[in-house]
N, C-alpha and C positions, 0 to 999 in steps of 0.2 A: 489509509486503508483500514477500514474496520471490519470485524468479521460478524454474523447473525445466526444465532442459533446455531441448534446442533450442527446442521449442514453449513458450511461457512461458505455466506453468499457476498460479494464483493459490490460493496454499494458504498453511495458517497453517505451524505447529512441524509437525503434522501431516499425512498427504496428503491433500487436498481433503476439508478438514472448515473452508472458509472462511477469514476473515481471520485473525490471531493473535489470541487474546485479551485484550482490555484490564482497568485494574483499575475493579473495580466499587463505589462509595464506600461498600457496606455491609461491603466486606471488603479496607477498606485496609491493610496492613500496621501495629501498634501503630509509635506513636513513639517508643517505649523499643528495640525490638528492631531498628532504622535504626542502624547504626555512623557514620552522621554525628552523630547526637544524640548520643551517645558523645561523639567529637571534639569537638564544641561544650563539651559542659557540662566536660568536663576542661581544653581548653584554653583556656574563660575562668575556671577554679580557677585553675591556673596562672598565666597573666598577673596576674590580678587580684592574686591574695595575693603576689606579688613585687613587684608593681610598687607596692602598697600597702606591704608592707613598705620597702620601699627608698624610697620619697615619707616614710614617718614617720622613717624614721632620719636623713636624710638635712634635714628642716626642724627636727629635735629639736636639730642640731646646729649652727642657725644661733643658737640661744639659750647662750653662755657659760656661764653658770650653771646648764645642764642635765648631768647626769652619765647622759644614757642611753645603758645598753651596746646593743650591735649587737642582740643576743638576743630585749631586750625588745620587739622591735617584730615577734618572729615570732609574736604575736599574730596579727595581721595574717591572715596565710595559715593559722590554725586559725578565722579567720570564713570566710576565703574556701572554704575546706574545707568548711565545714556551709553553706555559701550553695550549694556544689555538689550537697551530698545534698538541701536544700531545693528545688533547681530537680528534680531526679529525681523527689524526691515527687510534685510539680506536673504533671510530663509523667507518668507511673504513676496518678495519679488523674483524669488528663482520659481517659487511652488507655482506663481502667475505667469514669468515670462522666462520660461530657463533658454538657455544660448546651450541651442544641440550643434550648432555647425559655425565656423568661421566666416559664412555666410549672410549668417542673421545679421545685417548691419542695424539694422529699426531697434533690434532688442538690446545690442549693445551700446549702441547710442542711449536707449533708454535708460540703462543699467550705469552708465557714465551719468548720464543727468541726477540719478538718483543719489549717486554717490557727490555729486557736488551741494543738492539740497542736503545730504544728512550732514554734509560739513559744515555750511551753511550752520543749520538747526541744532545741530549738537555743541557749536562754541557760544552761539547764541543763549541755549536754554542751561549751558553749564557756566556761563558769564552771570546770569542775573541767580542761577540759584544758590552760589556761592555769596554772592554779593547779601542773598537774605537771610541765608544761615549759616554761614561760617563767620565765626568770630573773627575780627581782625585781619578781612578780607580786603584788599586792598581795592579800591577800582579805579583802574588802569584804561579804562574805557573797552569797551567793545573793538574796535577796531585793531586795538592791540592783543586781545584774546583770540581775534581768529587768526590773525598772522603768526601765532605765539605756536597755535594747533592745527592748525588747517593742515600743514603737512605728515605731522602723525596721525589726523583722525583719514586725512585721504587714502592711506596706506594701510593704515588698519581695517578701514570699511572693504577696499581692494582684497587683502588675505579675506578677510569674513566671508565675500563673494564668492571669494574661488574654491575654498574649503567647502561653502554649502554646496555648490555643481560638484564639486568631487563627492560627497556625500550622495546627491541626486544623483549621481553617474552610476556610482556601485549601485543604490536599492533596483535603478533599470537594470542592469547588467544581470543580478541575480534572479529578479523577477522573470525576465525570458529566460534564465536559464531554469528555471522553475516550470515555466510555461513551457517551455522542450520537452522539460522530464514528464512532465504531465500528459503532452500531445503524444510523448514516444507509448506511456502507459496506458491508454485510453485504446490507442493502434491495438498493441499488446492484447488487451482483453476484446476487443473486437474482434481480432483473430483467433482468440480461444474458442469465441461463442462461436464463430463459424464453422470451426472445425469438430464443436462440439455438436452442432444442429447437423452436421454433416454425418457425423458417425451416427448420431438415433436411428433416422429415418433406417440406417445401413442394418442396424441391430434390428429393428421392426419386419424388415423384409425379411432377414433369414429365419426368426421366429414363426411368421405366420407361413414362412414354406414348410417350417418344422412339422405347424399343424397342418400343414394340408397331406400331407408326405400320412400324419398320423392317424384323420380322420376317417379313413377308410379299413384301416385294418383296425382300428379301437376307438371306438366314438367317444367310452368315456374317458377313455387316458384324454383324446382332443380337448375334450371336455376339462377336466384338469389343466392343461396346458393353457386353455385361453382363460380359466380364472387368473393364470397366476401370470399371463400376458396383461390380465387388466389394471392385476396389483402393480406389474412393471411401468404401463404405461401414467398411471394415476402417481407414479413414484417420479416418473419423469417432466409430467406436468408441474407439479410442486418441486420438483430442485433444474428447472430451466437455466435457469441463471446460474446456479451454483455452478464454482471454478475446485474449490478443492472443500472434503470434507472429513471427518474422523476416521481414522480406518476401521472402525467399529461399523461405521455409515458405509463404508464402500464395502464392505463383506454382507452387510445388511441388500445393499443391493447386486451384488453378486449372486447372493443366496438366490433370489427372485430370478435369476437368469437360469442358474444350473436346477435349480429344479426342475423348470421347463425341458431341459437339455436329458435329464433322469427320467422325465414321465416318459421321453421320446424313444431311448434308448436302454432303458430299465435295467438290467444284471450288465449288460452290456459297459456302463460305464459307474467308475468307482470315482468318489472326488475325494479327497485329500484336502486335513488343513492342519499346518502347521504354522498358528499362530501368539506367538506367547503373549497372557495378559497382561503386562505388562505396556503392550504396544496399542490399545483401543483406542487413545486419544492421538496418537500421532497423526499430522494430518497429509494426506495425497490429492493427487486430483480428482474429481469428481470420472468416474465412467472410467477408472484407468485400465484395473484387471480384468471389465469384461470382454473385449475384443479379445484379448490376449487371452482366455480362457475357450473362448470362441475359438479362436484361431488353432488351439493346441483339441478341440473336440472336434473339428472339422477335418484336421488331419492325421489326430493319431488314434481318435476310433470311429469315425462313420466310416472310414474304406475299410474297415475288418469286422468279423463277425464274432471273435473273441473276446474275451472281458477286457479293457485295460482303464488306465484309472489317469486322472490331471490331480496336479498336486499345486497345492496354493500354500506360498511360504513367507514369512517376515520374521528381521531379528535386523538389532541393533548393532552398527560395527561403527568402528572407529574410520575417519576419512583421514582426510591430508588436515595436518597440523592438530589431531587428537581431536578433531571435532566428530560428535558423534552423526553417523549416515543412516538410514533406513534402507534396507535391501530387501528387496520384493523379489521374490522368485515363483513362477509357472513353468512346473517340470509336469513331462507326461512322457509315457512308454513307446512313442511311433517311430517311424522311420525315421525320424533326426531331422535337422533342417535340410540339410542338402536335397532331398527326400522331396518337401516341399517347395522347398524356391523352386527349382527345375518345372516343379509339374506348374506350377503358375505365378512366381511371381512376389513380389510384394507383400500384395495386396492391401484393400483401403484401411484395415482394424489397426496395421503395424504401423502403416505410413500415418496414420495422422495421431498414433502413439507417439513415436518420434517427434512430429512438431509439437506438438502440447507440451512436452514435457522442454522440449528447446528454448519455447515462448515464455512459461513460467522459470524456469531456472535459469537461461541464458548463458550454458555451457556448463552449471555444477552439477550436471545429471550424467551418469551411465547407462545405455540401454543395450544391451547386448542379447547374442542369439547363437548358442553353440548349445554343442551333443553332450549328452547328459554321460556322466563317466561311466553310464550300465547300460548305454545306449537312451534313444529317443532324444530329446530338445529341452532346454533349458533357457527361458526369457526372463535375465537378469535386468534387476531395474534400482538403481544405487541413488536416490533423493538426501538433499541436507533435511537432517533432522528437524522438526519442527511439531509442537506439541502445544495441546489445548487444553488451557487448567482449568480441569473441571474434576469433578467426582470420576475416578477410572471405573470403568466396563467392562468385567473379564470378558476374556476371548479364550476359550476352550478348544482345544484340537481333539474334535472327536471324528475318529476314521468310518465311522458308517454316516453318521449321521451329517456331522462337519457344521454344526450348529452352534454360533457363539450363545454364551448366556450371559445373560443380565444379573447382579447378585440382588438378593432379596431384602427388603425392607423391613424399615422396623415397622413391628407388629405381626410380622412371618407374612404382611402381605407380598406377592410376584409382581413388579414390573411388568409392561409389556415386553414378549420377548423379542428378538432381534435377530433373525428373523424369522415369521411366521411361516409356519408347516403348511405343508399343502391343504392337511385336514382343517385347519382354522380360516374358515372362512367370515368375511365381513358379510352383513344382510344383502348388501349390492351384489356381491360377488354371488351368492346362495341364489338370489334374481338370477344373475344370469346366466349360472350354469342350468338353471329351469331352462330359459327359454332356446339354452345352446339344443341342449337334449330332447327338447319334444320337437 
């Protein structure tokens, strides 16, 4: 899983065509065409046939009466030579005909035939290659050579066989379990996206009820609100995909929501951040705080006429076994939860908060919902640490404004900031509060 850009959008090699693709056991790579099976079978030729040569000459010359020259024991390394083509065979005829069932009689028949030719051809071609270069090679005839080997080369060809199908056993075995973990992953983000395309549409209706609730008692405040519904929708366009992103990026898009939620409700509603800079880079789900900001503006100040305020919070604490957690907290001043379950419920912003976070973490998440120690609600939300090394982005807890800032570059030039005021409009947005208003 690799991640793209600020927003960290979950794509294989490809853009957003899923996870990477794993290998599938009906199309594992042969084991001949692996440059480790290469390595292996040459460099236990190698060892083998020196180390055997040098073990015979070497005990030939604890006997006095033995006159064997050096030469004669490069024997040796012309078995270990044909024990090398012999193991090749073996892995060439599994990667062509492997024996998946005690059933295949055809294959193992044929796997028996094989083994009879390579006895056959390997006392054969280690009879006359001895006979042309090893010194003081005796010839004993042929017939005598394969009766001499035919029993150990049949039993050695036999282990060779059954070691390659063990070897082909495990790479299937891991391969589909590969292919699970990949199918289980693919499910996984499938059900993100749906539950993410599910909440938008959820957040677009209650905004444009926002506006319509607004455009009658103040056209231009409406007016204000659906610039910054276009900036929202144009923000949701470009991170569709996106599963989790910096928490710099998820205030950035929060910001574009409660503005809207300020233009609506003006002195009426105060927002709160306490965010330490420290935490810009850490990354969360995409869309996490705004239901849950939503949810806490919906019921602890449209039913009052009073000022009260939603308070948006993050710090670092330590979890189980000193690993560090991120804790996200939306505190707001209303009747408490009890308050609101009663009057309705659920509802869709909590409920598919919950699975999102269930699907991505798979039980290392906390999300919890109790009364704030001075009264009103408190939606606790406890994620494993996780952070994007990049250059950090302070995050500023300013109580009127609630505005992270971006620090400035060299040359005293500003960044763009993060995020933009209602006053700073793009030319599109300028268009279309024209044509809202006339």
């Amino acid at each position: 899983m690799q991640y793209d850009g600020s927003a960290e959008r979950v794509t294989a090699a490809g853009r957003g065509r899923g996870p990477t693709p794993v290998g599938d056991p009906a199309r594992l790579a042969p084991l001949r065409s692996l440059p480790m099976t290469r390595r292996v079978i040459v460099g236990w030729t190698l060892c083998y046939g020196l180390a055997s040569w040098l073990v015979e000459y070497l005990f030939a010359q604890l006997d006095p009466r033995s006159a064997h020259p050096f030469l004669f024991s490069l024997s040796r390394m012309v078995y270990a030579v044909y024990w090398g083509l012999a193991a090749w065979v073996a892995v060439t005829m599994t990667d062509w005909k492997p024996v998946t069932s005690n059933r295949q009689y055809a294959r193992i028949a044929l796997h028996l035939l094989v083994c009879g030719v390579v006895v056959v051809v390997w006392g054969t071609l280690a009879y006359y290659t001895n006979l042309a270069i090893v010194p003081g090679w005796e010839p004993l005839g042929l017939p005598m050579m394969l009766s001499s080997t035919s029993k150990n080369v049949l039993f050695g060809y036999g282990v060779l066989v059954v070691l390659v199908h063990v070897v082909w056993w495990v790479r299937r075995h891991r391969a589909s379990e590969v292919e699970a973990l990949a199918r289980a992953e693919r499910a996984a983000l499938a059900e993100l996206q749906v539950l993410k395309m599910e909440l938008q549409p959820h957040f677009l209706f209650n905004a444009l009820h926002s506006v319509s609730v607004q455009i009658q008692r103040d056209p231009t405040a409406a007016n204000e609100m659906l610039v910054r519904i276009s900036d929202l929708l144009h923000h949701a366009v470009r991170t569709s995909r996106v599963l989790v992103v910096p928490l710099r990026e998820e205030l950035r898009t929060l910001r574009l929501y409660t503005d809207i939620e300020q233009a609506r409700f003006e002195e009426r509603l105060v927002i709160r951040w306490d965010v330490p800079d420290s935490l810009g880079d850490a990354l969360v789900p995409h869309m996490l705080l705004q239901p849950l900001v939503e949810n806490a503006v919906k019921y602890a100040i449209e039913p009052r006429s009073s000022p009260g305020f939603v308070e948006v919070g993050a710090r670092e604490v330590a979890g189980a076994e000193g690993r560090p957690q991120l804790e996200l907290t939306i505190r707001d001043d209303g009747p408490g939860p009890h308050a609101r379950s009663a009057r309705s419920g659920a509802g869709v912003g909590l409920r598919i908060t919950r699975e999102r976070l269930l699907e991505l973490y798979a039980g290392r998440q906390q999300f919890e919902i109790a009364s704030g120690p001075h009264g009103g609600t408190v939606v606790r939300i406890l994620v494993p640490m996780q952070r994007r090394a990049e250059e950090p982005v302070s995050v500023s807890a300013d109580a009127d404004v609630g505005r992270p800032q971006a620090p400035s570059t060299a040359g005293g030039r500003q960044p763009e900031r993060w995020p933009r005021s209602a006053g700073e409009r793009r030319p599109h947005q300028q268009a279309a509060a024209g044509e809202v208003s006339a």
